[in-house]
Backbone atoms as SQL, in Angstrom:
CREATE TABLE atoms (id INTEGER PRIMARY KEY, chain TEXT, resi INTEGER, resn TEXT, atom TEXT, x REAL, y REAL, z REAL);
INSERT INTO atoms VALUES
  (1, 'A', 1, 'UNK', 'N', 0.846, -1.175, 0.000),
  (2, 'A', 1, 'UNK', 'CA', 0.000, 0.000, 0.000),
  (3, 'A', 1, 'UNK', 'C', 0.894, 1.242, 0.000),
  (4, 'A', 2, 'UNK', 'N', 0.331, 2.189, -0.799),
  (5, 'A', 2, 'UNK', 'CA', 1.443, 3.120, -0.989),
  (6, 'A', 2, 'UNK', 'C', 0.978, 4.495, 0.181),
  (7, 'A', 3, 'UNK', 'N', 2.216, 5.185, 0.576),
  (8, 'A', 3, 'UNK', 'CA', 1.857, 6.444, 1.214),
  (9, 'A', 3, 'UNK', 'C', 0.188, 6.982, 1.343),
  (10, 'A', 4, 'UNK', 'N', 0.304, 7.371, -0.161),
  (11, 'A', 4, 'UNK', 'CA', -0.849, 8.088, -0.164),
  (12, 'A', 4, 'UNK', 'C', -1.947, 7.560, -0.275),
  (13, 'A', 5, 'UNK', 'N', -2.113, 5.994, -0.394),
  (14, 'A', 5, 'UNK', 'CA', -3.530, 5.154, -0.010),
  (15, 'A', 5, 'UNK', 'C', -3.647, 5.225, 1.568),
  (16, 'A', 6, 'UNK', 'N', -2.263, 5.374, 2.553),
  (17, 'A', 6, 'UNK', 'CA', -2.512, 5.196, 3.632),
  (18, 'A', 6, 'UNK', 'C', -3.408, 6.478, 4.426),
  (19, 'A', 7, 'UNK', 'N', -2.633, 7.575, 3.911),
  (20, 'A', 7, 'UNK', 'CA', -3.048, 8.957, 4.127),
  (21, 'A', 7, 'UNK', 'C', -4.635, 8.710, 4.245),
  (22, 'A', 8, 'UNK', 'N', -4.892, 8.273, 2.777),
  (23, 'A', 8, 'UNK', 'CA', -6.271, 8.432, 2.325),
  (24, 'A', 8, 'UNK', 'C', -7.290, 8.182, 3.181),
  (25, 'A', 9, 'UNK', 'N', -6.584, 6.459, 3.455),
  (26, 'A', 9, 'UNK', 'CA', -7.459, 5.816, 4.417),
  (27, 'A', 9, 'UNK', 'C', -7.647, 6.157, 5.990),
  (28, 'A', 10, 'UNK', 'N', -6.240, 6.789, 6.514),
  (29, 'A', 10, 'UNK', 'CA', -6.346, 7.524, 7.469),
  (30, 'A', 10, 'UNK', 'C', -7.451, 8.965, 7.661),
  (31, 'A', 11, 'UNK', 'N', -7.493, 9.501, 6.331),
  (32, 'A', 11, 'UNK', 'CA', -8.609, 9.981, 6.078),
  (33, 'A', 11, 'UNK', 'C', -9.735, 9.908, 6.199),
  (34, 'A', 12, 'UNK', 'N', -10.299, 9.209, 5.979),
  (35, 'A', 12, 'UNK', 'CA', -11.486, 7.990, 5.674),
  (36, 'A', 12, 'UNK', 'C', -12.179, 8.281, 7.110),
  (37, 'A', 13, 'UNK', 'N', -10.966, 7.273, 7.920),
  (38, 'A', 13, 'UNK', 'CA', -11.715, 6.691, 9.104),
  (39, 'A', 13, 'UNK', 'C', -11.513, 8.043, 9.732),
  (40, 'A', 14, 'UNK', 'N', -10.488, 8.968, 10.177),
  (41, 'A', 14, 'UNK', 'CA', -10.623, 10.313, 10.700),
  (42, 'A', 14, 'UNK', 'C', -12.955, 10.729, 10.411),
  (43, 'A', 15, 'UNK', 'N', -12.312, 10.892, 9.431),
  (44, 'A', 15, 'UNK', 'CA', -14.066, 11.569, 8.706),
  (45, 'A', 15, 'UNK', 'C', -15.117, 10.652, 9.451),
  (46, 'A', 16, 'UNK', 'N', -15.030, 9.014, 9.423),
  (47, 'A', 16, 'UNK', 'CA', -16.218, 8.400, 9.942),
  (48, 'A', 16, 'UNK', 'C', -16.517, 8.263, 11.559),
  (49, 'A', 17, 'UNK', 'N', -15.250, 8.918, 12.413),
  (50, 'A', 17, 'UNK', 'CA', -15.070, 8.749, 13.453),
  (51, 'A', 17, 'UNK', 'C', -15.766, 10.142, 13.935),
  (52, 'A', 18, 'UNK', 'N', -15.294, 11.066, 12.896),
  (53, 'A', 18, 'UNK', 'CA', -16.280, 12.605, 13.603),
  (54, 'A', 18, 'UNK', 'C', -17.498, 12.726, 12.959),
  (55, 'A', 19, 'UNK', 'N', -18.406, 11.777, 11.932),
  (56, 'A', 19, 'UNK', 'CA', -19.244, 11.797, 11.831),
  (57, 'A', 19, 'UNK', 'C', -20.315, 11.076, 12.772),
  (58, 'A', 20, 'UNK', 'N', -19.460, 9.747, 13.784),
  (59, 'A', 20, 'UNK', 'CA', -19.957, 8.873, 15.119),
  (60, 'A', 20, 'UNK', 'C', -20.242, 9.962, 16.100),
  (61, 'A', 21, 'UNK', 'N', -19.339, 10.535, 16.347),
  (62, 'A', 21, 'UNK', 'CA', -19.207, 11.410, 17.055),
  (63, 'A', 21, 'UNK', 'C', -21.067, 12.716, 17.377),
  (64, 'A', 22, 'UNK', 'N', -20.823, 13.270, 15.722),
  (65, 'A', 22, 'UNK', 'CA', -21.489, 14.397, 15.781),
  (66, 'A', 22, 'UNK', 'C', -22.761, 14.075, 15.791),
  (67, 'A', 23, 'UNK', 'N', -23.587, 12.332, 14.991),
  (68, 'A', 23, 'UNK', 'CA', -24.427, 11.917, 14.660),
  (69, 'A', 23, 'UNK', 'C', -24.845, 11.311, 15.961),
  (70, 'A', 24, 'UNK', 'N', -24.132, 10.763, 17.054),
  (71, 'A', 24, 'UNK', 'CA', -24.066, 10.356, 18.431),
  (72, 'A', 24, 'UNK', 'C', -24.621, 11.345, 19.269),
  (73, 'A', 25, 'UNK', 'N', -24.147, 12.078, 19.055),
  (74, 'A', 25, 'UNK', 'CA', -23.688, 13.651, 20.107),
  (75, 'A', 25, 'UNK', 'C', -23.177, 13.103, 20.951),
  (76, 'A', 26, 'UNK', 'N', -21.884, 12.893, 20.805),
  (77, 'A', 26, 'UNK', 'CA', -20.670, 11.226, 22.362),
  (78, 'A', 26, 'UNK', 'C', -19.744, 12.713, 22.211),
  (79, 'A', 27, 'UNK', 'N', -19.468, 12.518, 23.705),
  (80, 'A', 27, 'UNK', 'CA', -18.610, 13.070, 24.363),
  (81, 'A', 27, 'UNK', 'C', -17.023, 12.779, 23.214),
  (82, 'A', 28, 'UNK', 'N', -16.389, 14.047, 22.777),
  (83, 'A', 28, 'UNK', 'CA', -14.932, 13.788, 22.486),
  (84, 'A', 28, 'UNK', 'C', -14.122, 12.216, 23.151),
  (85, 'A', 29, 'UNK', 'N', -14.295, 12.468, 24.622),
  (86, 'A', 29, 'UNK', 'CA', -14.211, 11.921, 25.494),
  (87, 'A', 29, 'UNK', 'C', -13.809, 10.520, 25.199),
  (88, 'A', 30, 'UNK', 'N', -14.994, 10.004, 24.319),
  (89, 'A', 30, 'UNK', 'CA', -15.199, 8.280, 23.892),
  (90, 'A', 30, 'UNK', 'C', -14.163, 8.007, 23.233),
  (91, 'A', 31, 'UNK', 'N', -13.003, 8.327, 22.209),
  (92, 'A', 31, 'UNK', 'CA', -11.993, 8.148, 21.831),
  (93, 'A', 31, 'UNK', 'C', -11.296, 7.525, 22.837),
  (94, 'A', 32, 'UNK', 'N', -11.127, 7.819, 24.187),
  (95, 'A', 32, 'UNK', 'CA', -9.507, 7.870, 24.755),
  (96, 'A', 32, 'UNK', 'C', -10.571, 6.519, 25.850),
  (97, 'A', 33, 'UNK', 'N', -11.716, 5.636, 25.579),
  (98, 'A', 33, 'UNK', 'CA', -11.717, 4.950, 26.687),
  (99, 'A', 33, 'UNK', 'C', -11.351, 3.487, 26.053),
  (100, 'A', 34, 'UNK', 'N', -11.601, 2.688, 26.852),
  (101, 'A', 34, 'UNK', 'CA', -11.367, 1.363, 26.877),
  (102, 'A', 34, 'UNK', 'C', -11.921, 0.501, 25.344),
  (103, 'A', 35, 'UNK', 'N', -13.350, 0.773, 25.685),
  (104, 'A', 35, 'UNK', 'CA', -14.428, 0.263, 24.887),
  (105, 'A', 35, 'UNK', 'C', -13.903, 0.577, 23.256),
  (106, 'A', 36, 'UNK', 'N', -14.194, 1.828, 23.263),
  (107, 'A', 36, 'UNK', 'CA', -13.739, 2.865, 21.880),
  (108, 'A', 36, 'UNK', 'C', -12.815, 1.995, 21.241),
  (109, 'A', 37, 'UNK', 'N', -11.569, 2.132, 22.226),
  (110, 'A', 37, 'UNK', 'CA', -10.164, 1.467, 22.027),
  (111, 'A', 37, 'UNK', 'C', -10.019, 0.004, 21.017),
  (112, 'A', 38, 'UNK', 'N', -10.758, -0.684, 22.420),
  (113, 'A', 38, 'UNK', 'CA', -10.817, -2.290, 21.785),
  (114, 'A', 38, 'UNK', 'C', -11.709, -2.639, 20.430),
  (115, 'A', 39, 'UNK', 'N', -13.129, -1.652, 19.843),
  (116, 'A', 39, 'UNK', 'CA', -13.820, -1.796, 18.970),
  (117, 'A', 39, 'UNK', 'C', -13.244, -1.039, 17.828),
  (118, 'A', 40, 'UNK', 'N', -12.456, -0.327, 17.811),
  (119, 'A', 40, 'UNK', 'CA', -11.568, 0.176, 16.230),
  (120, 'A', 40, 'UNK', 'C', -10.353, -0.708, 16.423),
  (121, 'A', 41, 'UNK', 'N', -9.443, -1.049, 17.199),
  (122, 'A', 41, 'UNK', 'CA', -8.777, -2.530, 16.898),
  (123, 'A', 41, 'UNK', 'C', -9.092, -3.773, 16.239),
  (124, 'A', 42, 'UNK', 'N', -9.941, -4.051, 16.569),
  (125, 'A', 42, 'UNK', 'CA', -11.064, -5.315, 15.916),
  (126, 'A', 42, 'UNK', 'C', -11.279, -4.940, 14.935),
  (127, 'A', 43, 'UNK', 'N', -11.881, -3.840, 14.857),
  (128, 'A', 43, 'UNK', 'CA', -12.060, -3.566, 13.104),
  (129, 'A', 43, 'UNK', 'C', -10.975, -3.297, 11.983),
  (130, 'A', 44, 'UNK', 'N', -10.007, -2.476, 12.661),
  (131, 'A', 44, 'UNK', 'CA', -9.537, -1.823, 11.978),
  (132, 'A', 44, 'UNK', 'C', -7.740, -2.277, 12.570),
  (133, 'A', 45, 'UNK', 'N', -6.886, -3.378, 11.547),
  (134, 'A', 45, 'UNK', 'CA', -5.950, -3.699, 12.686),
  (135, 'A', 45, 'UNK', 'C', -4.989, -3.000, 12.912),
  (136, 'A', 46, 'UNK', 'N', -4.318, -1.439, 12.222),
  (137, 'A', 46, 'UNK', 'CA', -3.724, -0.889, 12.318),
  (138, 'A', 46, 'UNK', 'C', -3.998, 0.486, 12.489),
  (139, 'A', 47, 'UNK', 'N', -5.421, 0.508, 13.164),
  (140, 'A', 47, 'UNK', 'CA', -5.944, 1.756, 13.968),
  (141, 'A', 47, 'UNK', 'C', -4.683, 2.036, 14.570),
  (142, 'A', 48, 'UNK', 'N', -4.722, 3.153, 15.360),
  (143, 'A', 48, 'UNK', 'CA', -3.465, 3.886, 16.214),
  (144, 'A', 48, 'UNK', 'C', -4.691, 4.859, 16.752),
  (145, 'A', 49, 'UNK', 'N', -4.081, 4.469, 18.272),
  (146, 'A', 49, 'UNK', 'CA', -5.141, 5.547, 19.240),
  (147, 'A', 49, 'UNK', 'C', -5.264, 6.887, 19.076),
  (148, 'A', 50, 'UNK', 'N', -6.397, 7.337, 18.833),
  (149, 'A', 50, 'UNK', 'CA', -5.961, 9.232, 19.075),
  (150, 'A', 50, 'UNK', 'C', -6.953, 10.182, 20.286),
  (151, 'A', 51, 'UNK', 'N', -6.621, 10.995, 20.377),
  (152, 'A', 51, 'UNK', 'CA', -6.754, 11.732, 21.356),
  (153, 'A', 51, 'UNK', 'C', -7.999, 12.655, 21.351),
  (154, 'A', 52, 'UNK', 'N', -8.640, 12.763, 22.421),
  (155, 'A', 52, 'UNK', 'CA', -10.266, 13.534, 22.235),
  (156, 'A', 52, 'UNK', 'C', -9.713, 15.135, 21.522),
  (157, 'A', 53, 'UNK', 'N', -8.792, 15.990, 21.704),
  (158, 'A', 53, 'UNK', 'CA', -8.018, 16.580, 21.068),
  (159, 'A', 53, 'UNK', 'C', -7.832, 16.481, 19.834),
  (160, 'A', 54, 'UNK', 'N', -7.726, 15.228, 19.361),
  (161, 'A', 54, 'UNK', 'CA', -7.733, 15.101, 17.693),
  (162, 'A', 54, 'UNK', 'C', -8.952, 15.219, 16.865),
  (163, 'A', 55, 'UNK', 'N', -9.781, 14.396, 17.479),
  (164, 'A', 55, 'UNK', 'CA', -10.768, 14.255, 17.388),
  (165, 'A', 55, 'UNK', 'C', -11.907, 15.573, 17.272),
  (166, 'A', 56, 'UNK', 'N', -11.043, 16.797, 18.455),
  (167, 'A', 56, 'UNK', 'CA', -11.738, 17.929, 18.178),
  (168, 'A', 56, 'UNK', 'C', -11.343, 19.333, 17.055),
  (169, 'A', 57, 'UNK', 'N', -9.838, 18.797, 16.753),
  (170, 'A', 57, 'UNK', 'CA', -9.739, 19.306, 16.037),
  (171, 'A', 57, 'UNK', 'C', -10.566, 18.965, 14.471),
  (172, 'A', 58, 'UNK', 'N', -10.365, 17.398, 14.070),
  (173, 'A', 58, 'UNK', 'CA', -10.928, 16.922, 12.966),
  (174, 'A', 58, 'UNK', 'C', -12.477, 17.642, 12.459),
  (175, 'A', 59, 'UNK', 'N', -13.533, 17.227, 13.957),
  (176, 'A', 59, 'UNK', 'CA', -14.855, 17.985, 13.975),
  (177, 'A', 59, 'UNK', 'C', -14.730, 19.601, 13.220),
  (178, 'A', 60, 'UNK', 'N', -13.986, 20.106, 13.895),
  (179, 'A', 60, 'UNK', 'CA', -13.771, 21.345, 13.407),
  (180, 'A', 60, 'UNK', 'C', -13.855, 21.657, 12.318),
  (181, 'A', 61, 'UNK', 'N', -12.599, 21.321, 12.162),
  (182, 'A', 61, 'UNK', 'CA', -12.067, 21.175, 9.951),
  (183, 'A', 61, 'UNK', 'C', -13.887, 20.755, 9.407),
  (184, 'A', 62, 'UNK', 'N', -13.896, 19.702, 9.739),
  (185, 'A', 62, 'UNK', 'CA', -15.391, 19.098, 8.551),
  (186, 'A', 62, 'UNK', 'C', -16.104, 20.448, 8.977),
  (187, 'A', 63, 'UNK', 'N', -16.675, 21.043, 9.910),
  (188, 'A', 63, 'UNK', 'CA', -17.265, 21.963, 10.652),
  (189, 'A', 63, 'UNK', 'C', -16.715, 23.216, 9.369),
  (190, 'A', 64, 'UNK', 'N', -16.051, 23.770, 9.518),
  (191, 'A', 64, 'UNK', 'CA', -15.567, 24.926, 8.728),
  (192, 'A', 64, 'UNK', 'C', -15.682, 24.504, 7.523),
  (193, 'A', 65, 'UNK', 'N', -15.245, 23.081, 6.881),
  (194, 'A', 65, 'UNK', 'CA', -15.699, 22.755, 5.131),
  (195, 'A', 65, 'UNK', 'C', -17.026, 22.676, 4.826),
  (196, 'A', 66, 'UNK', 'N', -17.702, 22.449, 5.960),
  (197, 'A', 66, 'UNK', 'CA', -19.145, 22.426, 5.471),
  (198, 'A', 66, 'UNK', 'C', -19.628, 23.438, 5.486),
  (199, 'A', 67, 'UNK', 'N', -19.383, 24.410, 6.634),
  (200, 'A', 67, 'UNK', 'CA', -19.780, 26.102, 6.041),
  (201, 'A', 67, 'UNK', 'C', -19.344, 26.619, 5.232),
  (202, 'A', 68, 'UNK', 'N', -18.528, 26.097, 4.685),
  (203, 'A', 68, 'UNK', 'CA', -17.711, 26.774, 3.273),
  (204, 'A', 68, 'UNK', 'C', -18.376, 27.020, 2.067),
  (205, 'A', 69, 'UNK', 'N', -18.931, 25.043, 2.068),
  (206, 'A', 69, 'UNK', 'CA', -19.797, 24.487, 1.038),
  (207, 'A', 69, 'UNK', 'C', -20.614, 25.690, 0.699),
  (208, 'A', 70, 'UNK', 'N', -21.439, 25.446, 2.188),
  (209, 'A', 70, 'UNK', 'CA', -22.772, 26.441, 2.142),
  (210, 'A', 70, 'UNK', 'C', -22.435, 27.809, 1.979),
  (211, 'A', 71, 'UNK', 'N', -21.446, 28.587, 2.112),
  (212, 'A', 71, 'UNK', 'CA', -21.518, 29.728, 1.478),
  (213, 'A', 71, 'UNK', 'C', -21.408, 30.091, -0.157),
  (214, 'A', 72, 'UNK', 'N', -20.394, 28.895, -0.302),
  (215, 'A', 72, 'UNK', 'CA', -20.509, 28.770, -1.814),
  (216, 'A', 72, 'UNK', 'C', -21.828, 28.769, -2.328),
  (217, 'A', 73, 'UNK', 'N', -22.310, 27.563, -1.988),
  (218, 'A', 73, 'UNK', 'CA', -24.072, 27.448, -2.632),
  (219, 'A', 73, 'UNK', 'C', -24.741, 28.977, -2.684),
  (220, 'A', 74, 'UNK', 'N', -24.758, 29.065, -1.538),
  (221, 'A', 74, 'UNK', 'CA', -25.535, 30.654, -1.184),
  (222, 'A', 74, 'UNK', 'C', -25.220, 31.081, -2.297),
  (223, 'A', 75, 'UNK', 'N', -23.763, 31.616, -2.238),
  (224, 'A', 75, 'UNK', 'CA', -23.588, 32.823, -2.742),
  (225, 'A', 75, 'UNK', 'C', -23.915, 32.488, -4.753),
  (226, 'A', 76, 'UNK', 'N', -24.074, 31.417, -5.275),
  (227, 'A', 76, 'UNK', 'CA', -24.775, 30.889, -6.418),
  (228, 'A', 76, 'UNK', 'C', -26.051, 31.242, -6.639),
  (229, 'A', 77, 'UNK', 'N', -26.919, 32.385, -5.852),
  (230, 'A', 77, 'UNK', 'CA', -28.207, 32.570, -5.941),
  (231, 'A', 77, 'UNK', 'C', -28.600, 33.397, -6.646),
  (232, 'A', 78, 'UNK', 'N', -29.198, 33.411, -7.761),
  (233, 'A', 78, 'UNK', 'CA', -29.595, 34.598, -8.169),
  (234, 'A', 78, 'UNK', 'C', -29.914, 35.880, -7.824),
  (235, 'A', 79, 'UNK', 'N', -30.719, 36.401, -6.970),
  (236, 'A', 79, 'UNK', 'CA', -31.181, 37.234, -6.213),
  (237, 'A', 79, 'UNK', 'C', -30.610, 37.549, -4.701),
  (238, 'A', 80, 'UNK', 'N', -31.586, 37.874, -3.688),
  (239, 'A', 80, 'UNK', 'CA', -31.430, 38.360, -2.581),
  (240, 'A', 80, 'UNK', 'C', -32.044, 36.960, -1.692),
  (241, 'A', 81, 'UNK', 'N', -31.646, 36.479, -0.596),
  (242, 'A', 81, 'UNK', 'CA', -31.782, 35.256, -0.357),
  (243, 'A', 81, 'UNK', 'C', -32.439, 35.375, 1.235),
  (244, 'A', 82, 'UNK', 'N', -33.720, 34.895, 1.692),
  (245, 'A', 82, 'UNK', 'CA', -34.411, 35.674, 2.740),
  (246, 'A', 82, 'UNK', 'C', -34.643, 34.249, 3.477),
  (247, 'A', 83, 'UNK', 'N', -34.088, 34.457, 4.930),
  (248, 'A', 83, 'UNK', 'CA', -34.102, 33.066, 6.063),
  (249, 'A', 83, 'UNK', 'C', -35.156, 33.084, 6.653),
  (250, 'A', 84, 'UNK', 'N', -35.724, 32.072, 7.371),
  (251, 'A', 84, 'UNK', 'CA', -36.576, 32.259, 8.445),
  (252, 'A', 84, 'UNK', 'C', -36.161, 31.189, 9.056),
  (253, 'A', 85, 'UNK', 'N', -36.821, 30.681, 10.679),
  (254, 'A', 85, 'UNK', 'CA', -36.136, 29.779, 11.307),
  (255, 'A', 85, 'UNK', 'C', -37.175, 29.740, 12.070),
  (256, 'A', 86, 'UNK', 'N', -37.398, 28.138, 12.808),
  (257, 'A', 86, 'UNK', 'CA', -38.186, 27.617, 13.761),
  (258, 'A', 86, 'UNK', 'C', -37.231, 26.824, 14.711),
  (259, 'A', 87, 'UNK', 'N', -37.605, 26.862, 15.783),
  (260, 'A', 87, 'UNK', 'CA', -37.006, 25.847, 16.759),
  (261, 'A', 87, 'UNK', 'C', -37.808, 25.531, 17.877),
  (262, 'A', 88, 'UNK', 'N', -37.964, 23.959, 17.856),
  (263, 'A', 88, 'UNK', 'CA', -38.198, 23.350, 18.943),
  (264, 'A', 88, 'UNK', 'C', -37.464, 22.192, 19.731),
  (265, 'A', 89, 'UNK', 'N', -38.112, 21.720, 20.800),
  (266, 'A', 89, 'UNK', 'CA', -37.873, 20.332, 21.266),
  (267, 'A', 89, 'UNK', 'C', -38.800, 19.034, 21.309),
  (268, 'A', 90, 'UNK', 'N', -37.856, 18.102, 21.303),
  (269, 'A', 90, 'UNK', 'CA', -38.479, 16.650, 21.103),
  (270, 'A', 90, 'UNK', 'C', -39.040, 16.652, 22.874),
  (271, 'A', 91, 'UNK', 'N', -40.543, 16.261, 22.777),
  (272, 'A', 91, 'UNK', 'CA', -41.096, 15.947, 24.068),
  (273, 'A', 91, 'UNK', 'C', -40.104, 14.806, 24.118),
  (274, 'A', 92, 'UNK', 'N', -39.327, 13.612, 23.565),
  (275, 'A', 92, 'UNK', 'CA', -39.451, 12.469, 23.788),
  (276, 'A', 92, 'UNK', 'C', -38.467, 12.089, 24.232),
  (277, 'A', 93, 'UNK', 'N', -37.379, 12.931, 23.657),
  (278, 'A', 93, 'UNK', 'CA', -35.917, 12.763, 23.603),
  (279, 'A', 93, 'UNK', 'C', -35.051, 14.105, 24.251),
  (280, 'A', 94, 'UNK', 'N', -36.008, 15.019, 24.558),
  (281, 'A', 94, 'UNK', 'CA', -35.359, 16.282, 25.320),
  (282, 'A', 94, 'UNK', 'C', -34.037, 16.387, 24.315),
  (283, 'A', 95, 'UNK', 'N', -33.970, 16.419, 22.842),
  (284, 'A', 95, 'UNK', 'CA', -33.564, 16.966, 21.673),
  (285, 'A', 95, 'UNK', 'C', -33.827, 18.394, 21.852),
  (286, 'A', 96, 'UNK', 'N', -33.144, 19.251, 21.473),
  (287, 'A', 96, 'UNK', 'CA', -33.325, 20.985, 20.566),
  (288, 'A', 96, 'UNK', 'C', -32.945, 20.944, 19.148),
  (289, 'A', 97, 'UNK', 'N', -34.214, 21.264, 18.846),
  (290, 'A', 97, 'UNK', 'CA', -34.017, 21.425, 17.076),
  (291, 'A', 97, 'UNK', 'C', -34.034, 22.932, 16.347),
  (292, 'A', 98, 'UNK', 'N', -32.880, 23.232, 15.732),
  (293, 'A', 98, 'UNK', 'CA', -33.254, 24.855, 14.974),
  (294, 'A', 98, 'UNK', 'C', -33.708, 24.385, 13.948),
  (295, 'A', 99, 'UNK', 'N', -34.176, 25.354, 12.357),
  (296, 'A', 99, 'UNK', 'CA', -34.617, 24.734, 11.191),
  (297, 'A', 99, 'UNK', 'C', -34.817, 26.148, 10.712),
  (298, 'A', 100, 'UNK', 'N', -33.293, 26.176, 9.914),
  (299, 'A', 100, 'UNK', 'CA', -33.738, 27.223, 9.319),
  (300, 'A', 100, 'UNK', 'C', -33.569, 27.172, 7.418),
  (301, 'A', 101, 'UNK', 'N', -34.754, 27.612, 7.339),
  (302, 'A', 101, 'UNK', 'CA', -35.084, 27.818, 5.629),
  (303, 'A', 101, 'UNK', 'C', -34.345, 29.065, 4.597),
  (304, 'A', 102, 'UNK', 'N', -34.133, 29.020, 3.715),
  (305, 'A', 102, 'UNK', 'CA', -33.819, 29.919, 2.407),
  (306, 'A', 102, 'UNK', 'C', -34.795, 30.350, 1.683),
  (307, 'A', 103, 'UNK', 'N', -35.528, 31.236, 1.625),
  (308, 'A', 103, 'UNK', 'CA', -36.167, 31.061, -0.321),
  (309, 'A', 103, 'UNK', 'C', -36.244, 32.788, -0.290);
């Protein structure tokens, strides 16, 4: 496997680990325990541990590329581009939801 397949793949799992994360809502935290530890070993045999620190940096990065995205899109609009926004909570799940629209 060459360098840059490894990179890649180090890539990869970086990305699917802060998508567990954000889709979870799990504590940074879960990286550095036991459990975490032993279930990306098993999977993955040349995982290498990383640090809730890494982990918060990674969030970040995707965090800032995805607002990026979206400004790009935005700014692709023909016209003048007008928000509105609702927010509630899940009776069920004590969730907070924002929801905000374009048109």
């Amino acid at each position: 496997m060459t360098k840059l397949e490894c990179e890649n793949k180090n890539e990869l799992k970086a990305q699917f680990i802060s998508s567990f994360l954000m889709y979870g809502k799990h504590s940074f935290k879960i990286v550095e325990k036991p459990g975490f530890r032993y279930m990306m070993s098993i999977s993955s045999l040349n995982f290498k541990n990383i640090s809730r620190h890494t982990v918060a940096r990674d969030v970040l990065m995707y965090y800032v590329k995805e607002k990026d995205h979206v400004k790009k899109e935005l700014a692709k609009a023909p016209s003048l581009i007008f928000l509105t926004s609702d927010n509630w909570d899940s009776e069920h799940t004590n969730d907070e939801y924002i929801c905000i629209t374009a048109h």
